[in-house]
C-alpha positions in Angstrom: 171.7 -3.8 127.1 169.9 -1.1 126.4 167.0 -0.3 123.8 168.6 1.1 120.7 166.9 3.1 118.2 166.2 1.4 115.0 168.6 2.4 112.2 166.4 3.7 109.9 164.4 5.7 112.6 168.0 7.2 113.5 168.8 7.9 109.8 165.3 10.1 109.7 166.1 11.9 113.2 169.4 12.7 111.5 168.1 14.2 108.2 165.2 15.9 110.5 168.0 17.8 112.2 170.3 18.5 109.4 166.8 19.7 107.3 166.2 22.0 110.6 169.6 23.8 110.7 170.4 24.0 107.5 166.5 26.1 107.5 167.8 27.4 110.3 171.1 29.0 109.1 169.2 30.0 105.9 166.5 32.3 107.8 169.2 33.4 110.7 167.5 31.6 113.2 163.9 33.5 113.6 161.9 30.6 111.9 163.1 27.7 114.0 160.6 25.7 115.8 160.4 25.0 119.5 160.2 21.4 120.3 159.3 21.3 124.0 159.3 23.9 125.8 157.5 27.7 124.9 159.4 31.0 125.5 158.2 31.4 128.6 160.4 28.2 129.4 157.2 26.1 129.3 155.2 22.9 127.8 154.4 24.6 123.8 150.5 22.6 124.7 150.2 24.7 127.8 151.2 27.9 125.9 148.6 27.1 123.0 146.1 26.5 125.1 146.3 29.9 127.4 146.8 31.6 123.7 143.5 30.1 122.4 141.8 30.2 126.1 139.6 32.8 124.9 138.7 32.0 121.8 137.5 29.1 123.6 135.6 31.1 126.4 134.1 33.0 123.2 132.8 29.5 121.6 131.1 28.4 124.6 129.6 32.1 125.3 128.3 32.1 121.7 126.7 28.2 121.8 125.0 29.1 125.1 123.4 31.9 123.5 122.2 30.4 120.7 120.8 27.7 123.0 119.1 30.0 124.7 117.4 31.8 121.4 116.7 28.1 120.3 114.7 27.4 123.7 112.5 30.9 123.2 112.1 30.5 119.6 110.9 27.0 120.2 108.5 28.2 123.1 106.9 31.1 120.8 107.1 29.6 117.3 107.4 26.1 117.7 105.7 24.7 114.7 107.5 26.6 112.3 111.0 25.9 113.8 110.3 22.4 113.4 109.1 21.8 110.0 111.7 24.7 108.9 114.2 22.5 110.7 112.9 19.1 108.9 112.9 20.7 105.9 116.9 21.7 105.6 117.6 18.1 105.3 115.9 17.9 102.0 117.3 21.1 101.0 120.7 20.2 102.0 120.6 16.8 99.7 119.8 19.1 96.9 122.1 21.6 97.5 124.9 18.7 97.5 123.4 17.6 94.2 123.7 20.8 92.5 127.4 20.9 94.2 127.9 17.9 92.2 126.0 18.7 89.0 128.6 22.3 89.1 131.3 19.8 89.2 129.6 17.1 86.4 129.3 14.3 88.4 125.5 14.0 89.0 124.9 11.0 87.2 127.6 9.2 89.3 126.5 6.7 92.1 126.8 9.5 94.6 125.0 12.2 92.8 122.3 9.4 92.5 122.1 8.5 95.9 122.3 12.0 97.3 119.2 13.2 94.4 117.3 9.5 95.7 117.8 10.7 99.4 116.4 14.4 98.5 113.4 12.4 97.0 112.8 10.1 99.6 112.5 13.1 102.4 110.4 14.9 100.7 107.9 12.4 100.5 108.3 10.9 103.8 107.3 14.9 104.9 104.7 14.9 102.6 103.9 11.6 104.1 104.2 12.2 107.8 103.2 15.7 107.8 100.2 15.5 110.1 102.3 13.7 112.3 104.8 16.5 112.4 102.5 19.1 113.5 101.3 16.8 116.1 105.2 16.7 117.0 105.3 20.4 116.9 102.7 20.8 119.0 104.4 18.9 122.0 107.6 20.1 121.3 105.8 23.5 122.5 104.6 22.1 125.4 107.6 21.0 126.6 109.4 23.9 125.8 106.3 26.3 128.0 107.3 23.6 130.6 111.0 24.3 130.6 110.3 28.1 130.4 108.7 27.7 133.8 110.9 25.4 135.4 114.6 27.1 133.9 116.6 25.1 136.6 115.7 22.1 134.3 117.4 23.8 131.5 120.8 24.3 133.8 120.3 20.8 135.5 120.4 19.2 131.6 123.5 21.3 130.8 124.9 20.4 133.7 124.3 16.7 133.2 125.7 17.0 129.8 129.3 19.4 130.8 129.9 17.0 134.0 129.6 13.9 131.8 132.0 15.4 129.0 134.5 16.0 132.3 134.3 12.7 133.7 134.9 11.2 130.0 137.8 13.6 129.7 139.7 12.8 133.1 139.2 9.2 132.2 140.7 9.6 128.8 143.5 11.1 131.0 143.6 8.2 133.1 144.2 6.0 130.6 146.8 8.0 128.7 148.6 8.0 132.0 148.5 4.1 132.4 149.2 3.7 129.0 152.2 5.7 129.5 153.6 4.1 133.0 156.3 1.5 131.1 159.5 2.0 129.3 161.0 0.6 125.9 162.5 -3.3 126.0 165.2 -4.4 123.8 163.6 -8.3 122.8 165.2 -10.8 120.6 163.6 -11.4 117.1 163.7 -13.9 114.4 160.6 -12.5 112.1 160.4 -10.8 108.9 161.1 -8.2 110.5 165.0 -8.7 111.2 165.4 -10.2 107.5 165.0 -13.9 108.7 168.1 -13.6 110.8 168.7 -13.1 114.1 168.2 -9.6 115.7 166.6 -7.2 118.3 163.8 -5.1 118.5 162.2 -2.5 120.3 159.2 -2.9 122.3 156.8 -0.9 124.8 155.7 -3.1 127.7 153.1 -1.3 130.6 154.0 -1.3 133.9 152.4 -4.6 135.6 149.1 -3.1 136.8 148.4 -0.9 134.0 146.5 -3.5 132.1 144.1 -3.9 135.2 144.3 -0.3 135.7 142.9 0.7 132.2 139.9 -1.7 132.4 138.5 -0.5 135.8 138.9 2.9 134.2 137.1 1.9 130.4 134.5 0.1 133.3 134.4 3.7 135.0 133.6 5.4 132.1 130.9 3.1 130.9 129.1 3.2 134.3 129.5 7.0 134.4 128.1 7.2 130.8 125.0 4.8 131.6 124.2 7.1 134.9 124.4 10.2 132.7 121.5 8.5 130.5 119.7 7.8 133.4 119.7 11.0 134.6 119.2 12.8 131.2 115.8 10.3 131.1 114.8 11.7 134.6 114.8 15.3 133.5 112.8 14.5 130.0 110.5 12.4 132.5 110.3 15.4 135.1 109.3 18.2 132.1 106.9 15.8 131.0 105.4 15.6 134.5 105.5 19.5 134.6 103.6 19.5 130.9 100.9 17.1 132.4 
């Protein structure tokens, strides 16, 4: 027999569809919403992401930029960016306190945790602060290093970007898998079906997709623990540069 839709996921589909053309009828037709397929006749996924393609391209122009202006403001003013950057943490503690004193719930266990963490990093840079510009001071260093060597800085983003594409295309994998089965009508006798008798619905995978998903989740591990590697390779090669 075939599987069946449950009667009370039916009942829902129904009122969704009488809800839709009833809204429908009511706005002559201009607000109804395509389900599958866009006006160009197709997927609505593919036609939001073409739509929001540039925006996209405009993201990624705008973060590379700002990498770059990170990279020369930490070869020419390291120190400063440093303990300016260490210092926002404190700063953004207290400005969540005040957030929360506006609202009157500083003396509340999370207005006292969030003024004790404020507290607490401003003495450990009080604390640590020798260390810091010692920090500083290599961070410079590396950063003249990279300035000489800029295929390091394109060989790290590169690591990174192919990385977040071999995760992606596994996640797609295993989507795919995941998907390869149909619905099965099974008998049931659980609290489900009232104590009585009955049938249910339920997904079963194709018979290699179980296999087929744990060589991919292996995939992606091995593929994440070479990324590390090489990531550690390039920190190990500017250092090598530095010295």
């Amino acid at each position: 027999a075939a599987c069946k839709v449950p009667a009370r996921l039916e009942e829902l589909a129904l009122a969704a569809a009488a809800n839709a053309s009833s809204a429908n009828s009511t706005t002559g037709g201009d607000d109804s919403i395509p389900v599958d397929v866009s006006s160009s006749g197709g997927p609505v996924w593919a036609a939001r992401l073409l739509h929001r393609l540039p925006m996209l391209v405009c993201m990624a122009g705008g973060l590379a930029l700002a990498a770059a202006a990170w990279l020369r403001m930490l070869h020419s003013h390291a120190r400063i960016v440093v303990i300016t950057t260490l210092w926002l943490v404190p700063f953004g503690y207290g400005c969540a306190f005040t957030a929360l004193a506006i609202n009157g719930t500083a003396f509340s266990p999370l207005g006292a945790a969030t003024a004790a963490a404020s507290l607490v990093s401003i003495l450990l840079l009080l604390h640590f602060r020798e260390r810091l510009q010692l920090t500083a001071a290599l961070i410079e260093r590396a950063s003249a290093a990279l300035s000489a060597n800029p295929t390091l800085v394109g060989t790290s983003i590169g690591v990174v970007v192919g990385w977040l594409v071999l995760l992606a295309l596994h996640a797609a994998a295993i989507a795919a898998h995941a998907r390869a089965g149909s619905w099965v009508q099974v008998d049931s006798d659980g609290p489900a079906a009232g104590g009585r008798g009955g049938h249910e619905c339920e997904w079963r995978m194709a018979g290699g997709s179980h296999a087929a998903i744990t060589l991919t989740a292996l995939s992606a591990v091995w593929t994440t623990a070479v990324a590390s590697q090489l990531r550690v390779f390039v920190a190990a090669f500017v250092m090598a540069c530095w010295y």
